[in-house]
C-alpha positions, 0 to 999 in steps of 0.5 A: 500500500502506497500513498502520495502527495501532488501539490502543496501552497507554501503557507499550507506547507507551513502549517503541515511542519507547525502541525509536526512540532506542536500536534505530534508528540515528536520523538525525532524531528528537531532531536540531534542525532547521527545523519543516516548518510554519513557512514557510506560517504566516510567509507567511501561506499556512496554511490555517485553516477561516476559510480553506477554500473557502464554499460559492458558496451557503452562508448565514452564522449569527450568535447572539443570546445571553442578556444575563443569568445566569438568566431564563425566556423568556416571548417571541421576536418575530422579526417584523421580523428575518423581513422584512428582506433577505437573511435566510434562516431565523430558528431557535429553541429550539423548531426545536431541539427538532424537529430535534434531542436534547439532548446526551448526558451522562457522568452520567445526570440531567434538565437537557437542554441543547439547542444553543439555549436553549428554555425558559430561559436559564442563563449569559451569553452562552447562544444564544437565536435562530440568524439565517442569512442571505446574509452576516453583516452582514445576519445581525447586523442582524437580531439587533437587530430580534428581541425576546425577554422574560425574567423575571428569575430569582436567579442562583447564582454562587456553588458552595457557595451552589448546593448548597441553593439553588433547582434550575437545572434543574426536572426536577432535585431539586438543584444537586447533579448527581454525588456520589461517595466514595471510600476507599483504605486506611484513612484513619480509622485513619491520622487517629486515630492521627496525630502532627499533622492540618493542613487548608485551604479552598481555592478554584481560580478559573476560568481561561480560554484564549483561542486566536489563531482563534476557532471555525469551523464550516461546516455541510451537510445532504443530504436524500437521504442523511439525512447531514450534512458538517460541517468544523470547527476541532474538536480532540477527543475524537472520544467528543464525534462520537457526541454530535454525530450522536445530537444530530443524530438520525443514526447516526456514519457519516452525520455526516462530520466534516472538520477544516481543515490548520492551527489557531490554537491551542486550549488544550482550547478547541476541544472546545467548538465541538461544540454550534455544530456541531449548531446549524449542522447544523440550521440547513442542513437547515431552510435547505435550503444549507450555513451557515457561521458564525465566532465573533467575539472578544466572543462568545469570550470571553463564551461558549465555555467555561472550566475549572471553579472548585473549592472544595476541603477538604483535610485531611493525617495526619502522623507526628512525622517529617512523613511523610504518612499519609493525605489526605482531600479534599472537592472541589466542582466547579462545572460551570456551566450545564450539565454538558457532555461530556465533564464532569465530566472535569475532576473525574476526569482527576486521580483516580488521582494525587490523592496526587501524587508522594507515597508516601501509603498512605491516602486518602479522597475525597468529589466534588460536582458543582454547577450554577451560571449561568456559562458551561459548562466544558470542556477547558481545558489541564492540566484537573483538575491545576492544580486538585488541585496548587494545594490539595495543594501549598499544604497542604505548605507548611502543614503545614511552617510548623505542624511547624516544618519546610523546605518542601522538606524536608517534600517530600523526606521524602514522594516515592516513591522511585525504588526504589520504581518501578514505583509503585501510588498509593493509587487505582490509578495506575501511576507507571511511571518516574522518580526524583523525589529525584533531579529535586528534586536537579537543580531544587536544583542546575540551578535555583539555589536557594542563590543564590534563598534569599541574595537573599531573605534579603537582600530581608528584610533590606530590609525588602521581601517575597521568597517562595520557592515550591515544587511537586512534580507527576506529570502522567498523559496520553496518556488515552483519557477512559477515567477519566471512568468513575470516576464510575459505581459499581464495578458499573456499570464492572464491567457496561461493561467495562475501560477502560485503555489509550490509543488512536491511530491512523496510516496510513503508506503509499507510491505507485507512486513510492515517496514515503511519506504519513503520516495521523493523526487529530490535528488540530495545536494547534501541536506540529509534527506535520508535523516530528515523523512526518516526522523519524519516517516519514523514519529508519524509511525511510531518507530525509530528513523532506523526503522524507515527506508528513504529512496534518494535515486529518482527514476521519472519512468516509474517514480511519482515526480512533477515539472516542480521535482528537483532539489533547489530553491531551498525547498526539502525541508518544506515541500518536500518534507512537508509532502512525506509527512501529509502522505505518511499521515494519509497511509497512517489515516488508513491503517489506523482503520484497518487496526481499529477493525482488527483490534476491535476498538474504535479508531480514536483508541488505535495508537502507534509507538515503540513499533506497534499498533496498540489500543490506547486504552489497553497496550497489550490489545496490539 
């Protein structure tokens, strides 16, 4: 018997975790204990994909990639790579073109990106040529014997310099790819009447994660059914599997998906191997045998993906008091290369928040996306915060030194109240909970900042530099991607509908033994999964987290999953937590009525502790 849960809207998640602590008579979950995973990660007995079975007759891939930003292809000479030993199949842009589409994208505009490059090269790093062969070693050899011809091209680093340059793209008419305004209030009015108007320019830099494991993917293609197998160290979102099988040309249900027990970490990065997805399903279907291929370090760090850089105006109304009035941001992103789902994301997971923790009436937005040649971005962690917070926080203090004001002041003058809660930000945000005077408090007190401002005092007094920082963030997770709909017109979200809401999903079910397994469609980054629904499973049941078996491989041919699955946005200990504990309650409902009958008590009396199902009235009626 098995139960599941599809979908869940944050606040309800929130009361589901609420109801664990305070309704249960929790025996595990908020207790310390020993992490499930530890043991096979120490011993070195975790199974990463690096680690899964090859199939006996399975060729490996390895990539020649682009050594410069921007160039035309005018020659591929794979001659003598075709005739070395052991090479399988040599794949180019123009395979790619035949077996497959160009990637989907959230913004509806003409720069295809194939898993290869076809016509011209854009970044550093860019897949040019995919050689298989019966190992990598013989597999690298060959790229050294293939030539390839570029006509060098002017490179765009830089993003404002994208905006009036060359187009990247041809069938494109500019850099420009996305722009969108929007208006909250009245912000004029708010900047016509302030007491004081401070702006800033500012520049968030690219940042990158760097994983212990790097990508892995192990690809195969049966003629017969049309479908592909496909197991990778991919994190999600599962919105990118419908990219992956469109590319593909197959339907959803035909493009099996398998995830590995165990990751090295990902940091968002782990979105980004979906492309080399592709490229490894075409590659099996022209070899005609599974392909496996495993990122090295330099290609890593050359090539899978970063944050977007941002060039921000940021401009705040105050009255005399310091109290702000309105904000007005000019945000230009710079995607790179392409703009690759689920981009621009990045722009757009921060949009309801753009006034942060502040009670801020008044807000105007203008959003640019650019193309430039570097490496594509992704998904990097806390993606859209740092670039929103770094600009906003550094304006307060701006504005505090120009009003002659305590930065921490000008900070406490500005946060929502907590009597305010639940708070509407000007964008449509909810601020569910939360009392942020009181946590300023706490950080004053608990953080020590009387004794942080007498050492910086004394520092000065030496003659030597001591700075003081401060910041204030609400962080929106547990998302469904739902926000990247931002970017339409209110008529075209109007046409596609409502889309609030997180979405999770958990099986909790018993065998003929009555031993509980609990399934989810979060592949681990190294938050315990294991542990936590363990220590979840284990307090609706009444037994010990040893007692409950937790699945952390995902297989999308067999295991409940949605376009929301995957590990990101900080979303396990909600959703997914939450999920396993509303269907562990839901399977528990049941049995609970199966007991009832069984012991011959009504169902009120059927409790459950120690392993067992016992009449609460009469312990030993089990």
């Amino acid at each position: 018997m098995a139960t599941s849960l599809r979908a869940f809207s944050f606040p309800t998640l929130c009361g589901v975790l609420n109801s664990v602590n305070k309704s249960e008579n929790s025996t595990w979950i908020g207790r310390s204990m020993e992490r499930v995973e530890d043991p096979a990660l120490l011993r070195g007995q975790a199974r990463f994909a690096d680690d899964l079975p090859t199939p006996p007759n399975a060729c490996h891939a390895a990539f020649l990639r682009s050594p410069i930003a921007h160039g035309d292809i005018t020659a591929i000479d794979t001659t003598r790579a075709e005739a070395m030993p052991g090479v399988v199949a040599i794949i180019t842009g123009a395979d790619m073109k035949a077996h497959s589409t160009p990637f989907i994208t959230g913004v509806k505009v003409d720069a295809p990106q194939y898993a290869l490059a076809t016509d011209r090269v854009r970044y550093v790093g860019e897949p040019v040529v995919m050689v298989l062969a019966r190992d990598r070693y013989l597999a690298e050899d060959a790229l050294d014997a293939i030539n390839v011809a570029y006509g060098l091209l002017t490179p765009v680093i830089d993003p404002a310099d994208a905006v009036d340059a060359q187009p990247l793209h041809p069938g494109t008419d500019s850099n420009v790819l996305h722009e969108r305004s929007f208006s909250y209030g009245d912000p004029e009015a708010a900047f016509a009447n302030a007491a004081h108007v401070v702006a800033g320019n500012y520049s968030y830099p690219r940042n990158s994660c760097t994983p212990m494991e790097c990508f892995c993917v192990i690809a195969d293609y049966d003629p017969g059914g049309d479908a592909f197998e496909v197991t990778a160290n991919f994190q999600g979102p599962y919105t990118l599997h419908t990219i992956m099988a469109r590319s593909l040309k197959v339907p959803g249900n035909r493009m099996r998906l398998k995830t590995p027990p165990h990751s090295g970490g990902s940091y968002g990065v782990k979105q980004a191997v979906f492309p080399y997805v592709v490229a490894l399903g075409v590659g099996a279907r022209i070899a005609g045998r599974p392909v496996k291929w495993l990122e090295d370090r330099l290609e890593h760090l050359t090539a899978a993906t970063s944050a977007t850089n941002r060039e921000t105006t940021l401009k705040a109304a105050l009255d005399a008091d310091g109290r702000i009035l309105a904000l007005d941001w000019d945000q230009l992103e710079d995607c790179g290369a392409y703009l690759r789902a689920p981009e621009p994301a990045t722009l757009y997971r921060m949009h309801g928040n753009m006034t942060g923790a502040y009670a801020i009436d008044h807000l105007a937005i203008h959003n640019r996306v650019v193309v430039t040649n570097k490496t594509p971005t992704g998904l990097m962690r806390g993606f859209g915060g740092p670039q929103i917070y770094f600009p906003l926080e550094r304006l307060l203090d701006k504005a505090a030194a120009e009003l002659g004001l305590d930065p921490l002041e000008l900070r406490r003058r500005n946060l929502v109240p907590g009597t305010a809660m639940p708070y509407r930000t000007a964008p449509g945000a909810l601020l569910d909970s939360g009392d942020y005077e009181r946590s300023v408090e706490r950080a004053v007190q608990d953080g020590g900042l009387a004794d942080l401002v007498a050492r910086r005092e004394a520092a000065r007094a030496e003659g030597r530099q001591y700075g003081i920082g401060y910041s204030v963030v609400v962080e929106p997770s547990i998302s469904n991607m739902g926000y990247i709909t931002t970017l339409l017109s209110p008529e075209q979200r109007e046409r596609s509908g409502p889309k609030n809401g997180a979405l999770a999903t958990a099986t909790v079910g018993f065998d003929p033994s009555g031993a509980i397994s609990v399934a989810v469609s979060s592949v681990p980054q190294g938050q315990g999964h294991r542990t936590v629904l363990a220590q979840v499973a284990a307090d609706v049941f009444g037994l010990e987290p040893k007692d409950v078996a937790v699945m952390t491989e995902h297989d999308t041919g067999k295991d409940a999953w949605s376009i929301a699955s995957g590990n990101y946005s900080s979303r396990f200990a909600g959703a997914v937590a939450g999920a396993t504990h509303t269907a562990a309650m839901q399977l528990r409902d049941r049995l609970t009525l199966i007991a009832a009958a069984d012991l011959n008590v009504p169902p009120e009396d059927v409790a459950y502790g120690e392993g067992r199902i016992f009449a609460a009235t009469n312990p030993d009626n089990a």
